[in-house]
OpenMM code with the backbone's topology and positions (N, CA, C; nanometers):
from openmm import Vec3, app, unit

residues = "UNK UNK UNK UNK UNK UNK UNK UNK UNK UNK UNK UNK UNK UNK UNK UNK UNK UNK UNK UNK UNK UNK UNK UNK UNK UNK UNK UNK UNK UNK UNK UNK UNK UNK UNK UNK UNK UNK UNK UNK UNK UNK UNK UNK UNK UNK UNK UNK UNK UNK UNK UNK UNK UNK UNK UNK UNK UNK UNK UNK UNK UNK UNK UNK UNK UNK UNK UNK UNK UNK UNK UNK UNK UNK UNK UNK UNK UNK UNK UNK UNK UNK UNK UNK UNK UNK UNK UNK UNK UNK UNK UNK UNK UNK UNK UNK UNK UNK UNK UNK UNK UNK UNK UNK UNK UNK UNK UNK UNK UNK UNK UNK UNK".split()
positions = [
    Vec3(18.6634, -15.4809, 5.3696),
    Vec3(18.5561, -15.5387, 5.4461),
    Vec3(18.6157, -15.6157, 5.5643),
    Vec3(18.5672, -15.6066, 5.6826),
    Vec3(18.5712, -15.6832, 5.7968),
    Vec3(18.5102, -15.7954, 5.7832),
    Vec3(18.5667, -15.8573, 5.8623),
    Vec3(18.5582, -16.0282, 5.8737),
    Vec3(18.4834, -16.0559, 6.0281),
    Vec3(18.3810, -16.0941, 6.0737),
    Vec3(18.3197, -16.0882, 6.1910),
    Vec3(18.3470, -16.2097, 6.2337),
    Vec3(18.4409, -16.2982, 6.2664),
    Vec3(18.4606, -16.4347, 6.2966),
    Vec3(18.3564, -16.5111, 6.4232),
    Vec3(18.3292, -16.4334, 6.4917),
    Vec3(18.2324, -16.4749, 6.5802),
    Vec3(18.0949, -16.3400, 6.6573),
    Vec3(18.0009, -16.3622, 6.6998),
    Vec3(17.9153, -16.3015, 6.6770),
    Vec3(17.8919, -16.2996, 6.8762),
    Vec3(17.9572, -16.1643, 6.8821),
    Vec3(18.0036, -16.1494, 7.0501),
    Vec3(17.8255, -16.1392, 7.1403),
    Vec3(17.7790, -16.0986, 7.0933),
    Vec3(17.6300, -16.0651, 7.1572),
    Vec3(17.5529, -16.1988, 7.1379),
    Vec3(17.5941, -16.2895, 7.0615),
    Vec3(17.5112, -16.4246, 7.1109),
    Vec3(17.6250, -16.4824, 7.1682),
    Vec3(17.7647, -16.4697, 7.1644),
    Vec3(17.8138, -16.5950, 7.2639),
    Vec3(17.8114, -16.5635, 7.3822),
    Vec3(17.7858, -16.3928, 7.4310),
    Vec3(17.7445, -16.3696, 7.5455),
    Vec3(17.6449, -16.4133, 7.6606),
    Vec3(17.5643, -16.4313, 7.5065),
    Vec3(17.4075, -16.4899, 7.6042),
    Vec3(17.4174, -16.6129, 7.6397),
    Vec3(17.5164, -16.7153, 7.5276),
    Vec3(17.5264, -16.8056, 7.5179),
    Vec3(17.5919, -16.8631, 7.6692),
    Vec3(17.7108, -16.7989, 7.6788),
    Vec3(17.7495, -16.7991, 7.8022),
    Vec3(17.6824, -16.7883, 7.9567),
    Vec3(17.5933, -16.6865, 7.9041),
    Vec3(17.5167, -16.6348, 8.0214),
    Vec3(17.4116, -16.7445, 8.0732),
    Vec3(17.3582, -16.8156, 7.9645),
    Vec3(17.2463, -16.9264, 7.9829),
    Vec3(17.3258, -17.0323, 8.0445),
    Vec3(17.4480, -17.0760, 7.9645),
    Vec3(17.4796, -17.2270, 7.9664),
    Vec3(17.5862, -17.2195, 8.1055),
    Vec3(17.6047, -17.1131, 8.1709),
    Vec3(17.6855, -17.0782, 8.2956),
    Vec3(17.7658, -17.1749, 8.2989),
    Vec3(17.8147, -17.2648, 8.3965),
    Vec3(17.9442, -17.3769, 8.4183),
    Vec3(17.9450, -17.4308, 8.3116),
    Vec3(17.8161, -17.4605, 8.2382),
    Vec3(17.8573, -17.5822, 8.1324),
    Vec3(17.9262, -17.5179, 7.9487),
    Vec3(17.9172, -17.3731, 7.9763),
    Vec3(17.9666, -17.3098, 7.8560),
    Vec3(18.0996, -17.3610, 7.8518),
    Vec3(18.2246, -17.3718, 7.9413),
    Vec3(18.3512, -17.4260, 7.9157),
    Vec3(18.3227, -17.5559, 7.7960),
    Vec3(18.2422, -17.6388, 7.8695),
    Vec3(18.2476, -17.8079, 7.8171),
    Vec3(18.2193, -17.7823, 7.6546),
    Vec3(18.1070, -17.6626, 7.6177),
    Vec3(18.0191, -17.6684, 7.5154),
    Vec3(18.1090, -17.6093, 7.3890),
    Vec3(18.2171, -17.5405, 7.4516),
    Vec3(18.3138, -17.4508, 7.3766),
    Vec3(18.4254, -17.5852, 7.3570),
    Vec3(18.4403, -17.6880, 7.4061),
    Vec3(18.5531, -17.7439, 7.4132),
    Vec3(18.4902, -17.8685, 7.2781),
    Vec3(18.4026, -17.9400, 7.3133),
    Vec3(18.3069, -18.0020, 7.2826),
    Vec3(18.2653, -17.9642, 7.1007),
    Vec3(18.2852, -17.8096, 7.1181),
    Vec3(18.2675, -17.7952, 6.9269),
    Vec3(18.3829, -17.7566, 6.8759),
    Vec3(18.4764, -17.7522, 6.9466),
    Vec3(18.6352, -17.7963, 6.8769),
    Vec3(18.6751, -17.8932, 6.8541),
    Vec3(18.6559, -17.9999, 6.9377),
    Vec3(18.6862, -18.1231, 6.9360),
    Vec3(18.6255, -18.1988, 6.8298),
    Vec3(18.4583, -18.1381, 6.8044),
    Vec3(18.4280, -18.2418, 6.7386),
    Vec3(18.4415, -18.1712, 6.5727),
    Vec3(18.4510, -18.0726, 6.5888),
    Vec3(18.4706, -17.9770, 6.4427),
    Vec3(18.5993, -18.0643, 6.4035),
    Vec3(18.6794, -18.0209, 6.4945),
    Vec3(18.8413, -18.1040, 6.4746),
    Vec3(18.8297, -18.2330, 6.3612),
    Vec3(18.7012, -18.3172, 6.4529),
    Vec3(18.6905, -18.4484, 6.3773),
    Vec3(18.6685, -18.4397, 6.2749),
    Vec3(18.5365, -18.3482, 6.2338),
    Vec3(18.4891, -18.3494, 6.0751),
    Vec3(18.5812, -18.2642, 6.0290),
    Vec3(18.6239, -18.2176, 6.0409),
    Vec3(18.7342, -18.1245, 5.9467),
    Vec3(18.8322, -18.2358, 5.8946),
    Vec3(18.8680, -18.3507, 5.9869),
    Vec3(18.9433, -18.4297, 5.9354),
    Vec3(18.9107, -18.5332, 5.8333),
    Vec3(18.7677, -18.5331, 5.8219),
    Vec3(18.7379, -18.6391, 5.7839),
    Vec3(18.6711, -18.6175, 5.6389),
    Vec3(18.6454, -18.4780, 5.6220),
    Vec3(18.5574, -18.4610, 5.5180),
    Vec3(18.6707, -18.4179, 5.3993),
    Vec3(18.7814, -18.4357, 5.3894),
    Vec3(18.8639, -18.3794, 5.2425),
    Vec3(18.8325, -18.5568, 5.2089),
    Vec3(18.8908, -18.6855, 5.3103),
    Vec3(18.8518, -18.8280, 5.2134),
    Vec3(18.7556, -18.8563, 5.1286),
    Vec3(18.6203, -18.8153, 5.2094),
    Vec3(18.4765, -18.8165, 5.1618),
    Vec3(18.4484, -18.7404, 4.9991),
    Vec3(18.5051, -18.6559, 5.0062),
    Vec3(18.5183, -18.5614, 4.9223),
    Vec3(18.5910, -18.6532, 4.7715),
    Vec3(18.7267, -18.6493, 4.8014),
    Vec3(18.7807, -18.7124, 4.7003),
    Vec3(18.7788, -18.8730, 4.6667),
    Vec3(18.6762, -18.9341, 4.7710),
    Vec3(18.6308, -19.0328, 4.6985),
    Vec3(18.4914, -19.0369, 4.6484),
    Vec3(18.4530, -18.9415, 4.6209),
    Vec3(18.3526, -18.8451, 4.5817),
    Vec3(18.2211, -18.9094, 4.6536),
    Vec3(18.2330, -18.9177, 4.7911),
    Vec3(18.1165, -18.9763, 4.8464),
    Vec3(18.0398, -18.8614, 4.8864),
    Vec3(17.9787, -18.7780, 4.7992),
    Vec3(17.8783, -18.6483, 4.8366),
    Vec3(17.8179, -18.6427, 4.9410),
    Vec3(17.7515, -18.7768, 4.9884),
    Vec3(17.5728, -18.7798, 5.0689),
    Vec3(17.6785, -18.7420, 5.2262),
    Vec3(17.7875, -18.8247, 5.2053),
    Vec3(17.9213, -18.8119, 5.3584),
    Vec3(17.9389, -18.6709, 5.3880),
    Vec3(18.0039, -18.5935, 5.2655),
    Vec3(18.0380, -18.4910, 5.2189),
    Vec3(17.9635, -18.4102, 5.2748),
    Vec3(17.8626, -18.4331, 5.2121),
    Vec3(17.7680, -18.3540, 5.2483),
    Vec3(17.6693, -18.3130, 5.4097),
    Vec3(17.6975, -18.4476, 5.4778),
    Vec3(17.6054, -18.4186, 5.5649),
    Vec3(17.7250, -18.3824, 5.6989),
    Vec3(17.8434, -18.4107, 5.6526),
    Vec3(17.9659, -18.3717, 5.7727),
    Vec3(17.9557, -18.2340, 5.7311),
    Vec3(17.9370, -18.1742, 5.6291),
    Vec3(17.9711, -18.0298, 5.6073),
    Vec3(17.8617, -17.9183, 5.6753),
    Vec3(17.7058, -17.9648, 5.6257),
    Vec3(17.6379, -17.9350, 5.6980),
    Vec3(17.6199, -17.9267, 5.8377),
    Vec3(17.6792, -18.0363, 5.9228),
    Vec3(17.6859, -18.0660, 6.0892),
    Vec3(17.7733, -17.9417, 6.0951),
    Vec3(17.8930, -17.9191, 6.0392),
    Vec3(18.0238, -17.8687, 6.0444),
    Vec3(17.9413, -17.7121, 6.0775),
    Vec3(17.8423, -17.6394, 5.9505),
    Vec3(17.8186, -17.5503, 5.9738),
    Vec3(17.7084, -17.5533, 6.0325),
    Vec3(17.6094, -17.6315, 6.1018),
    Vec3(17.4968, -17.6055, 6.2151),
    Vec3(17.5914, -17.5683, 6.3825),
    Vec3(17.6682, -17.6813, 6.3940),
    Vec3(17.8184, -17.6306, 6.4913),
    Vec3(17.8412, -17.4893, 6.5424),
    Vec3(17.8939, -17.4507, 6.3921),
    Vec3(17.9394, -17.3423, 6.3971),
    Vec3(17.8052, -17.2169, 6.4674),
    Vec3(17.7087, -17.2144, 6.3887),
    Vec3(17.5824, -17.1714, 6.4072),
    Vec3(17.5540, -17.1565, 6.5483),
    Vec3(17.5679, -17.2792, 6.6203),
    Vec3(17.5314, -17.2758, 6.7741),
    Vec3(17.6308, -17.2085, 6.8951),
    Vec3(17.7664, -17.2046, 6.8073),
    Vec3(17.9031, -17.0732, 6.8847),
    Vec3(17.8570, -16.9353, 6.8661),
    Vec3(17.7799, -16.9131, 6.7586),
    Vec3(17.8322, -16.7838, 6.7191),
    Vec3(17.9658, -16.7411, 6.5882),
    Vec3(18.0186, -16.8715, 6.5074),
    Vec3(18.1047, -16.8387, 6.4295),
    Vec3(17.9879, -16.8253, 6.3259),
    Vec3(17.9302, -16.7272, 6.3077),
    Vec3(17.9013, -16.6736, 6.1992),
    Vec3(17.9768, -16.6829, 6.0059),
    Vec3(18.0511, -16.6247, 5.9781),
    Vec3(18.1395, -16.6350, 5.8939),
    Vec3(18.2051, -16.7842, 5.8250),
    Vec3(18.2305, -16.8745, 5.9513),
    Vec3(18.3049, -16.9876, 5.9140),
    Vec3(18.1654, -17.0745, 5.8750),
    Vec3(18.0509, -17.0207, 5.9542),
    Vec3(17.9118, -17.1351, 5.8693),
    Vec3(17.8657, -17.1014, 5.7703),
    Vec3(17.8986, -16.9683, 5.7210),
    Vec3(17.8317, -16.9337, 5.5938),
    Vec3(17.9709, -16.9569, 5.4907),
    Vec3(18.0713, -17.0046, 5.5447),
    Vec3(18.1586, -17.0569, 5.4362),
    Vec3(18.1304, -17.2156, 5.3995),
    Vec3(18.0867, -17.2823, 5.5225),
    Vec3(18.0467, -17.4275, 5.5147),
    Vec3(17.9122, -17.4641, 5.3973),
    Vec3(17.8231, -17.3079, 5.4373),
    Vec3(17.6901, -17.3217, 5.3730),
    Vec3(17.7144, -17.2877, 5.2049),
    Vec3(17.8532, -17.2221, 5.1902),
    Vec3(17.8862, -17.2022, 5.0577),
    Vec3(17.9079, -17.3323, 4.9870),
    Vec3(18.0091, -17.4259, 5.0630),
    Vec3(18.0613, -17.5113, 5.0261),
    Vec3(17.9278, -17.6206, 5.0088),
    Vec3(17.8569, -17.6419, 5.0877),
    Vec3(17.7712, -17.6970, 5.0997),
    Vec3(17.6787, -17.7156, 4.9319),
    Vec3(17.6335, -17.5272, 4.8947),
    Vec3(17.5465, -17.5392, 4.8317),
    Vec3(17.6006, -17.5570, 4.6758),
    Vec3(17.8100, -17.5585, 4.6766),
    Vec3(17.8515, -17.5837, 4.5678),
    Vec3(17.8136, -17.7249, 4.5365),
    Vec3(17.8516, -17.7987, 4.6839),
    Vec3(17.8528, -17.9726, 4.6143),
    Vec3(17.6693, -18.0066, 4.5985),
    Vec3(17.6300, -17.9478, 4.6217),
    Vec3(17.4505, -17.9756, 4.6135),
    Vec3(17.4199, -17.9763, 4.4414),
    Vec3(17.4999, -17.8475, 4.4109),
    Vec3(17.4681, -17.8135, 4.2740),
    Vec3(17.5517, -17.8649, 4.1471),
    Vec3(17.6286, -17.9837, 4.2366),
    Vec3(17.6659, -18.0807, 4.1654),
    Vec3(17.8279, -17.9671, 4.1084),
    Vec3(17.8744, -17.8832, 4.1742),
    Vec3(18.0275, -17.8289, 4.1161),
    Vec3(18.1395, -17.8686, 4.2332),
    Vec3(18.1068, -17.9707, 4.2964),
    Vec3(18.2036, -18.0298, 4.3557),
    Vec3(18.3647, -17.9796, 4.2680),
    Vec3(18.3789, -17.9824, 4.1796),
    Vec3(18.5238, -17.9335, 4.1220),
    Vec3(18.5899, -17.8242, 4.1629),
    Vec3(18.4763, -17.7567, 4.1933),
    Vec3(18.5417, -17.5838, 4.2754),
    Vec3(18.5841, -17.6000, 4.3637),
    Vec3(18.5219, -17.7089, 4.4623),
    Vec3(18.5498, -17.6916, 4.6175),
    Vec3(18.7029, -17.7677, 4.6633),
    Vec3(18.7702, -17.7030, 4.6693),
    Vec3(18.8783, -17.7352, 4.7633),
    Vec3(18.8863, -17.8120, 4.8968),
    Vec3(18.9222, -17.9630, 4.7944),
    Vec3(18.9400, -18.0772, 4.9078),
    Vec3(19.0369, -18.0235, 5.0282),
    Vec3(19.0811, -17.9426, 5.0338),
    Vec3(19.1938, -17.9480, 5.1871),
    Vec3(19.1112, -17.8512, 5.2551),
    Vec3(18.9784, -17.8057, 5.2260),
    Vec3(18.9525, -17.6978, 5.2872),
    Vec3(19.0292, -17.5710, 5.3378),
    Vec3(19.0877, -17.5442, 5.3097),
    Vec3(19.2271, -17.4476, 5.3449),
    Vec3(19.1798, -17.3281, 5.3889),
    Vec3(19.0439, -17.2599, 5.3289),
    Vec3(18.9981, -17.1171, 5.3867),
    Vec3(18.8989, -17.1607, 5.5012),
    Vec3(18.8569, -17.2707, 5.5172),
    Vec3(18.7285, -17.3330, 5.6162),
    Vec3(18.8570, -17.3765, 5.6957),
    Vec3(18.9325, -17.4418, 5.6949),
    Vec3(19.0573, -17.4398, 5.8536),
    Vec3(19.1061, -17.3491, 5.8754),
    Vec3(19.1530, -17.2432, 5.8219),
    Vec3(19.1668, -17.1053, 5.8298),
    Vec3(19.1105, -17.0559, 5.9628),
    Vec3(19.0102, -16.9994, 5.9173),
    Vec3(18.8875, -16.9701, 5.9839),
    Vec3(18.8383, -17.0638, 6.0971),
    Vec3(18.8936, -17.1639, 6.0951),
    Vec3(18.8458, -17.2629, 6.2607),
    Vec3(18.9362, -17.2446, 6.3377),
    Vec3(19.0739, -17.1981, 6.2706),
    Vec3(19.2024, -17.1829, 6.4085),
    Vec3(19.1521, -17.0225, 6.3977),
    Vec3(19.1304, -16.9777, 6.3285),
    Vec3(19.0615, -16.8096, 6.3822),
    Vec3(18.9629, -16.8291, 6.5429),
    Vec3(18.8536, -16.8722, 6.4831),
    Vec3(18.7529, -16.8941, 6.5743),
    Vec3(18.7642, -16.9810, 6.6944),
    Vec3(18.8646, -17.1114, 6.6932),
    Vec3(18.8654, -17.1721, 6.7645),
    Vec3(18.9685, -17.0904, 6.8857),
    Vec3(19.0634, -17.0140, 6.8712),
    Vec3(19.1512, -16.9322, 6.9540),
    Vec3(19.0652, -16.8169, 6.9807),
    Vec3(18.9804, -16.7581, 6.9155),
    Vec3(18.8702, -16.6743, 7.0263),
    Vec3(18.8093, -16.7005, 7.0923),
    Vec3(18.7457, -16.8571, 7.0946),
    Vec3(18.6690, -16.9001, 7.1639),
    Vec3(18.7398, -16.9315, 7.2926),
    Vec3(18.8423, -16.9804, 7.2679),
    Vec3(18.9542, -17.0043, 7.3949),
    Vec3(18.9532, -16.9036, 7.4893),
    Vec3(19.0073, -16.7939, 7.3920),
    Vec3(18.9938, -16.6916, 7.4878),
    Vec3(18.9381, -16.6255, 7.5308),
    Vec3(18.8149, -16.5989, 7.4783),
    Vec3(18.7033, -16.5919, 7.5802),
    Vec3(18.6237, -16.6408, 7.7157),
    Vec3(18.6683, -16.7452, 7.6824),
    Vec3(18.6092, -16.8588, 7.8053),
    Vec3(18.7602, -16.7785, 7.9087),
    Vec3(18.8598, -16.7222, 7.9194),
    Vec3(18.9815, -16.6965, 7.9902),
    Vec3(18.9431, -16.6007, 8.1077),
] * unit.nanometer
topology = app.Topology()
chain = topology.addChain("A")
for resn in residues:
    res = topology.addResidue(resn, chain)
    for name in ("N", "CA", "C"):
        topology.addAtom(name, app.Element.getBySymbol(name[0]), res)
C-alpha cells in the first residue's frame, strides 16, 4: 500500500487561493506543529489527557488545512486511543507521527520551490 503524505489537488488550490501568503501559511504550520510536537510526549506522561488531548487534535486539524492527509488521520488515531481511555498504546515519543512530519514537512518545502 501507498502512503499519500499530502493531498496534491488541495494544496494546489490551496496555493492558488492563498497566492503570496501560501509561503507564510506553509511556514507557519511547521513552526507551530514543531511546537506541539514538542510539547505533547510531557502532557502525555504526566498523564494530563484534556492537554494531550486538545494539542493532538490542533496537531491534526493543522495538518487537515495542508493537505497532510495521512499524518491527521494518524493524529485522529492517536487521538481516539487516548479518548477511549488506552492511553498505554500510544507512544509517548510519537515516533511514527514525527516520522511523517519530516515526510510532509520537506514536501511542503518543496513545493513552495
Amino acid at each position: 500500500m501507498t502512503t499519500t503524505h499530502i493531498n496534491n489537488d488541495f494544496l494546489n488550490d490551496l496555493a492558488e487561493v492563498l497566492e503570496d501568503d501560501f509561503p507564510m501559511i506553509i511556514e507557519s504550520f511547521i513552526e507551530h506543529s514543531t511546537k506541539i510536537l514538542s510539547s505533547i510526549p510531557e502532557s502525555l506522561i504526566h498523564e494530563d489527557i484534556k492537554t494531550f488531548t486538545l494539542k493532538i487534535h490542533s496537531l491534526k486539524g493543522s495538518c487537515r488545512n495542508v493537505g497532510a492527509e495521512h499524518l491527521a488521520e494518524l493524529c485522529k488515531e492517536i487521538e481516539a486511543l487516548v479518548k477511549n481511555g488506552q492511553k498505554d498504546e500510544v507512544d509517548p515519543s510519537l515516533t511514527e507521527v514525527r516520522e511523517e512530519f519530516e515526510v510532509v514537512s520537506e514536501m511542503l518545502l518543496a513545493y513552495q520551490q
